[in-house]
C-alpha positions in Angstrom: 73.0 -16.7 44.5 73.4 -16.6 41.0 73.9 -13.0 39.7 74.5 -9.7 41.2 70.7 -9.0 41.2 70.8 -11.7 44.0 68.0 -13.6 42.3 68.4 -17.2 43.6 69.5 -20.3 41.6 66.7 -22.3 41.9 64.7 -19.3 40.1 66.8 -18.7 37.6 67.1 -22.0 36.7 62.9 -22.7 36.8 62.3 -19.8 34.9 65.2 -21.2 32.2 63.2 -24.5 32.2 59.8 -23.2 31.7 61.2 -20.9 28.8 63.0 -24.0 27.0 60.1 -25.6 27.2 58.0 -22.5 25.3 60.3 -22.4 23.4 60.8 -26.0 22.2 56.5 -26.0 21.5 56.8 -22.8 19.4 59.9 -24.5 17.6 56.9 -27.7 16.8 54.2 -25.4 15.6 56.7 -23.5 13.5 57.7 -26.6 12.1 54.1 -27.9 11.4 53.2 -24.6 9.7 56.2 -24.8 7.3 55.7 -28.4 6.2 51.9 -27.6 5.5 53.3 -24.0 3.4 55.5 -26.4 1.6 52.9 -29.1 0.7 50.8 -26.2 -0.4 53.9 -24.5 -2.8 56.8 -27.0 -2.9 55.5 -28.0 -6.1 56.2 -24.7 -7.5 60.2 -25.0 -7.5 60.3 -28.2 -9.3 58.3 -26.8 -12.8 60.8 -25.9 -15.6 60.7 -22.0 -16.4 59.2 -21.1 -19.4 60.5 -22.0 -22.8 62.7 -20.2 -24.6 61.1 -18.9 -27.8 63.2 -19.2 -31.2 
């Protein structure tokens, strides 16, 4: 047994492996969508400001 809910091991321990495994795809997409937002705006933080005006 593994907790006081009396929830076997072999449960727990499935259900912990199915969820890393979510887990670790949502972590890929969520990469993919940032590099294709930064492709689309990296640019942006690399232009100067404007110029002062004297």
């Amino acid at each position: 047994m593994s907790d006081s809910r009396g929830e076997p091991f072999d449960d727990v321990l499935q259900r912990f492996t199915e969820s890393s495994a979510a887990a670790k795809d949502l972590v890929g997409a969520l990469h993919g969508r940032l590099n294709t937002a930064y492709s689309a705006i990296g640019h942006v933080a690399y232009k100067d400001g404007p110029e002062e005006q004297e």
